[in-house]
N, C-alpha and C positions, 0 to 999 in steps of 0.2 A: 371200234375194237373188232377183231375179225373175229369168224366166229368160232375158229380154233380156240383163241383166249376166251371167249365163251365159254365154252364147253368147260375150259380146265374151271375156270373161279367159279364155278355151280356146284365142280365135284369136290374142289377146294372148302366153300364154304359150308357143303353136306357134310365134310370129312370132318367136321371143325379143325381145319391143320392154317383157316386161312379167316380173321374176321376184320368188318368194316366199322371203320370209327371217321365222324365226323373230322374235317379240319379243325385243327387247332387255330386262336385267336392268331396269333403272329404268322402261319402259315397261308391263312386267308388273306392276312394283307399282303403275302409274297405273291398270291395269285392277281389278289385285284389292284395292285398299285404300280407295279412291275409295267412298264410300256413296253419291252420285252417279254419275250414267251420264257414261259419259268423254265422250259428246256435249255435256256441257253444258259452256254458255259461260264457266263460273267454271273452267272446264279451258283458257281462253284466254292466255296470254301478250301486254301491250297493251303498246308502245310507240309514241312518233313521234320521228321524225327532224325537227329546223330544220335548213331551205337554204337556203342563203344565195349567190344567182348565178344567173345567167341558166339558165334549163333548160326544154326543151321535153316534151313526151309523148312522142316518139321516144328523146328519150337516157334517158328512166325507163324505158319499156317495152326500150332495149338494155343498160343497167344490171341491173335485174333478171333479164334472160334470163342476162348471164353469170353470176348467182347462181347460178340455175336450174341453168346448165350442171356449173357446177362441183360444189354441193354436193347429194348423193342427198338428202337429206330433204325437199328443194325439189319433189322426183318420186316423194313415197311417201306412200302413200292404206295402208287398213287392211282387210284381206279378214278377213269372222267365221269362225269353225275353229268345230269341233266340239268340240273341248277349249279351243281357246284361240286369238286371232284372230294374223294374220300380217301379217306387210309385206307388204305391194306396191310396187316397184319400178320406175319406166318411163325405159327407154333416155332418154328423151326430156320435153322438158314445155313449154309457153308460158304466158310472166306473166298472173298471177289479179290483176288493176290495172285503176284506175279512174285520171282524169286528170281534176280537176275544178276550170274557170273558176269562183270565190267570188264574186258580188254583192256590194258592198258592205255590204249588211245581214250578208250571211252572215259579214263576216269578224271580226265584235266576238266577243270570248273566248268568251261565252254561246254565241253560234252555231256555234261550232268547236266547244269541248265536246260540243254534240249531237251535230255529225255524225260526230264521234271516237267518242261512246257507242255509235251506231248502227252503225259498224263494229264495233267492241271486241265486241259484244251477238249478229251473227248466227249463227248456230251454222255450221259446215262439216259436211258429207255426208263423211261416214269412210273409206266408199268407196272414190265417186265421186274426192275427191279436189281439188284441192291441198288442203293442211290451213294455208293462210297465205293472206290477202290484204294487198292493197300500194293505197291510196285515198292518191293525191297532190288535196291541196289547193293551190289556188294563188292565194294572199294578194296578192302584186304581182306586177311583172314579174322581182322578185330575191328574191321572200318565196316558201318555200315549206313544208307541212307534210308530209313523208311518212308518212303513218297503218301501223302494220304490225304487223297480229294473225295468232299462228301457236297452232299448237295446242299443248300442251306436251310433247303425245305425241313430235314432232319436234324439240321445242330446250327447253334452259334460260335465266338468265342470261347465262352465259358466251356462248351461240352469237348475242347480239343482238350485242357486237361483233365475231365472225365475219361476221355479214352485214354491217353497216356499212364495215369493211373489205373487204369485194367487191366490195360494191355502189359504193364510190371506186376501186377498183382499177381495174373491168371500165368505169367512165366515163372513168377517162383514157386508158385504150386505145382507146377511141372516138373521144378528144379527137385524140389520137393517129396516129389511123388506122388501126392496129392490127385484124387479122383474128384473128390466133391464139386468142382469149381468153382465160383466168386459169388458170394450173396447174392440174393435179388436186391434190385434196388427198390429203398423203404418207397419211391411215390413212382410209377412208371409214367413215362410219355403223352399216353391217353389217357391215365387217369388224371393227370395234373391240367390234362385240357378241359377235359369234364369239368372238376372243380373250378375251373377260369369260368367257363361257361354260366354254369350255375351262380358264383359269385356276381356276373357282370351283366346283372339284370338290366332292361331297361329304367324302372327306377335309376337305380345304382348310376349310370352313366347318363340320366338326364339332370342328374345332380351337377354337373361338372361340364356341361354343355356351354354354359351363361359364363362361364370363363375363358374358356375356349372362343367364342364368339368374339368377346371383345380383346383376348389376347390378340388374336390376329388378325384384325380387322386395319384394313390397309396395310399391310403387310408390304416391302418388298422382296422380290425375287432377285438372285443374284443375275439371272439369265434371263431378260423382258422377250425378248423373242425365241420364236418355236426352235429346238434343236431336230435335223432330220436325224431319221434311223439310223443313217448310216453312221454317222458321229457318233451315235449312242451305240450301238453294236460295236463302236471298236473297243479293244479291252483297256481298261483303265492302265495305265500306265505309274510306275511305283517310282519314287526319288527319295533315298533316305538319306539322312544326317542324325548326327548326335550332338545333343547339346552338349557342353563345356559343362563336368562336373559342378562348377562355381554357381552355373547359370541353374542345373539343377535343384540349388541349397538356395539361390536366390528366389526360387518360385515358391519353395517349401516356405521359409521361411515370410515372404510377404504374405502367402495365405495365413501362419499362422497369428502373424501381427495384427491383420485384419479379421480373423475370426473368422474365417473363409475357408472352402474345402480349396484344394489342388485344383481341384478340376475348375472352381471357378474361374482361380487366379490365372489358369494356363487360357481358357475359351476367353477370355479380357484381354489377353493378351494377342489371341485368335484375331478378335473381333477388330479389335485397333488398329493388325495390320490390315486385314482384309478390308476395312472400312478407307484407308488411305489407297490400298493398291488397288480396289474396283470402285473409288470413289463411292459406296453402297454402306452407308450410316445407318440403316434398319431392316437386316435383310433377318430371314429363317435358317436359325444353321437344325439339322435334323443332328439328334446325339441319341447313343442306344440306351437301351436301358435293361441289366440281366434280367431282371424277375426270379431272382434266386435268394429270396428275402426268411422263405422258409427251410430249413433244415433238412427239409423231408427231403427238395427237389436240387439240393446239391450236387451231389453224386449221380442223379439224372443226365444223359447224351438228349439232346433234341432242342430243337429253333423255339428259345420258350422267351429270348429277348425282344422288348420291344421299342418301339422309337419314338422321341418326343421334340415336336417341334420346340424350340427356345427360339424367343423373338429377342433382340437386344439390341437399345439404342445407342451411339455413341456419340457423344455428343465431344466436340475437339476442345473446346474452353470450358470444360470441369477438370478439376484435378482426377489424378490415377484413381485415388483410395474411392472418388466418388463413383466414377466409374466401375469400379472394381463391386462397391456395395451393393449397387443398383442390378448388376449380373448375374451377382451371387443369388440377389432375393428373388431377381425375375427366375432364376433355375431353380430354386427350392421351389416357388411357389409351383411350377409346371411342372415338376417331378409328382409335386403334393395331388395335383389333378389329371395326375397321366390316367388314359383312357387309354383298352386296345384303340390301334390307330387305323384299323377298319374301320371299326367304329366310328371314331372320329371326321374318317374320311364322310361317312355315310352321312353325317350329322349335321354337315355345315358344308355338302354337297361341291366337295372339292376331288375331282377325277382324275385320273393321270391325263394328258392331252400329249399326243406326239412329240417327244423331247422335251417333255417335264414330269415329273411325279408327285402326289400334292402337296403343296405348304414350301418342299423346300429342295433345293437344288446343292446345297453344299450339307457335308458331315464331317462333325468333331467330334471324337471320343480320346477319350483318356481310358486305354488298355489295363485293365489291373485286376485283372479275374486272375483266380488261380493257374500257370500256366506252368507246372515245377520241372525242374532239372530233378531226377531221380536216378538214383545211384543201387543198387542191388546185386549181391551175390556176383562180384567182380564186373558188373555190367553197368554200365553208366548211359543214359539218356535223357536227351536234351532238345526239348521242342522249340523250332522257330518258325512261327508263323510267319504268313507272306499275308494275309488279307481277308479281313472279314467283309469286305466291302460288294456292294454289288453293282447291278447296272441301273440301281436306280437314285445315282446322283453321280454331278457333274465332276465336282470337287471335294477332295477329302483331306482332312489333315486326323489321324490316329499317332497319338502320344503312347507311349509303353515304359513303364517303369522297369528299369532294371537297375534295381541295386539303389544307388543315391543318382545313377547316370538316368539320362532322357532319353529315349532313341523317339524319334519324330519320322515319322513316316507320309510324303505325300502324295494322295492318289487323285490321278487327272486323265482327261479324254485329251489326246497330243490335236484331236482335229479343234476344239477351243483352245487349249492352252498350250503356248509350244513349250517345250522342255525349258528354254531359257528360261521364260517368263515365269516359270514352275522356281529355277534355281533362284532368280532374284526373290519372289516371295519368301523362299526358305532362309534364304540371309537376312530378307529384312525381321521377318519373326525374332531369328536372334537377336538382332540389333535393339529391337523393341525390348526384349526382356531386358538388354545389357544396360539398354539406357533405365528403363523402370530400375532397375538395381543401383545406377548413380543417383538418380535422382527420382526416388520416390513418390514423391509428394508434386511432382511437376503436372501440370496440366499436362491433356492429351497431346493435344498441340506439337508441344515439345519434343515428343518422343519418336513421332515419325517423318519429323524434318530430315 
């Protein structure tokens, strides 16, 4: 740090306008697990908001503030430590926003694309500080894009519709005329780490070690040899489809015949194909996990998800439902003994190594945090995420509920897997469910012939 920024964070923290709070449990694993530097932009979080309604630069730039106001992560940069870097905190902060008239050229998909990529792409000073920009495009007089990349040191999933619900809240108290601003939120950022912390004694997490051990123990990887940097630096690359409404009712439905969550029945389905397409019958898929179990830490913005390995065998001569039971219980039971995964790492002395991260090279999640389309005072907004994913895995498949529809989302490195080889999996997944839907009760076998 030079010694200008010296000087200021001494006057800072004399003034109290600026305090230092350890990392949080799931931030520390962004530091230590990461084979990438947390500065890189594949550590980005990209959404945009459609707006729909008259709106000026004024009511974005006082929308945003009352974000700012409200939630600490909106006002917290990263000081580097000698063992290990720290929050920083500031009483205080003003919108990191941009308010931009489109040309007509600019506003055809292609062009928008770009200047979303160019946002999505700059990297933030860790610092220095805010770690989120806000780039309003403005398509018409009632068309609007809100571009908004935050790092994922400060939010997950879940915290994109924390902000979209603030950021409508603190505009109709505008609309309104309203001075007061937006509640504090009942548990903030660092206090909910604290409490992690406190909670997550060593006792506490030697309890849950002896499972962990033997959960994983020979384990496969889906990627047996080193991946270099350079593969791993390039950005993950997105391939989406939708499943067939039918196929949606199909997965609900066989979980509910089996007694099984969604998510089971969709990672079974996961598992079956990935097991035929990389011939890998036992591999680690990593799946997130909110940590939004309490009430308090709802309406909370900040990276409080964490991640669990699930090990699952498939075996091709048992039927589906057997399959299917054996997934489900193996994912309850590792949800039952989810440990932070620092921790975990620490425990059973598994490191990132150049082109891998530990335990598990592919991620599956099932999307279904609050992410609402919110409608107010003739304005209409409507979030669509592009990726919670980062640079620390190969392959991804994210499921997102909308409506009774599936939207399936695949994320992959093009220097392992080419595009094609991306679309045949995506077809064969389907295929997989469509046949599970004719015949249920068939062996594995059967289904991915």
């Amino acid at each position: 740090m030079s010694e200008d920024r010296r000087t200021r964070l001494k006057r800072w923290l004399e003034s109290g306008e600026l305090s230092l709070q350890p990392l949080t449990f799931p931030q520390r694993e962004l530091w230590e697990s990461s084979p990438l530097s947390v500065a890189d932009p594949s550590n980005h979080i990209c959404t945009f908001i459609e707006v729909r309604g008259l709106l000026t630069a004024e009511d974005c730039h006082a929308a945003v503030q009352g974000v700012i106001n409200r939630q600490e992560v909106m006002r917290l940069s990263v000081l580097p430590g000698k063992e290990q870097p720290l929050q920083m905190i500031r009483v205080s902060g003003t919108p990191k926003m941009q308010f931009r008239h489109l040309s007509v050229s600019e506003r055809h998909p292609e062009a928008v694309e770009e200047l979303m990529q160019e946002a999505f792409s700059e990297p933030f000073d860790l610092v220095q500080g805010p770690l989120y920009r806000v780039n309003v495009l403005r398509r018409g007089a009632d068309d609007h894009l809100l571009v908004l990349t935050i790092h994922h040191a400060i939010a997950d999933g879940w915290s994109l519709g924390a902000f979209v619900q603030d950021l409508c809240a603190a505009h109709v108290l505008r609309l309104a005329g309203k001075t007061e601003g937006l509640p504090p939120v009942q548990l903030s950022y660092s206090a909910w780490g604290a409490a992690e912390r406190a909670f997550w004694t060593g006792a506490e997490i030697e309890e849950h070690i002896p499972f962990w051990k033997s959960e994983l123990a020979g384990a496969q990887r889906l990627l047996t040899t080193p991946v270099d940097l350079v593969a791993m630096a390039t950005p993950l690359q997105r391939l989406v489809s939708h499943l067939p409404v039918n196929l949606g009712r199909v997965a609900r439905d066989l979980a509910r015949r089996h007694g099984v969550t969604l998510f089971s029945t969709l990672l079974t389905i996961f598992r079956i194909t990935l097991s035929r397409w990389m011939d890998a019958h036992d591999i680690v898929v990593g799946t997130p996990m909110a940590n939004r179990n309490k009430q308090s830490i709802r309406e909370t913005m900040g990276y409080c998800s964490g991640v669990v390995p699930l090990r699952g065998r498939i075996e091709h001569d048992r039927p589906f439902s057997d399959s299917l039971r054996a997934i489900h219980q193996i994912s309850v039971d590792s949800f039952a003994h989810a440990i932070p995964f620092v921790e975990l790492m620490g425990a059973l002395g598994d490191r990132p190594n150049p082109g891998h991260t530990p335990f598990f090279d592919v991620r599956f999640a099932l999307q279904n945090h609050p992410v609402p389309d919110v409608a107010v005072s003739g304005m209409a907004f409507k979030l669509r995420m592009r990726s919670t994913g980062t640079a620390r895995f190969h392959l991804g498949c994210e499921i997102t509920e909308n409506g009774e529809a599936l939207e399936v989302v695949w994320l992959f490195r093009p220097k392992l897997f080419p595009k094609e080889e991306i679309n045949n999996l995506g077809s064969f997944f389907e295929a997989v469910l469509a046949r599970v839907a004719r015949m249920p009760e068939s062996r594995t076998a059967a289904l991915t012939i």
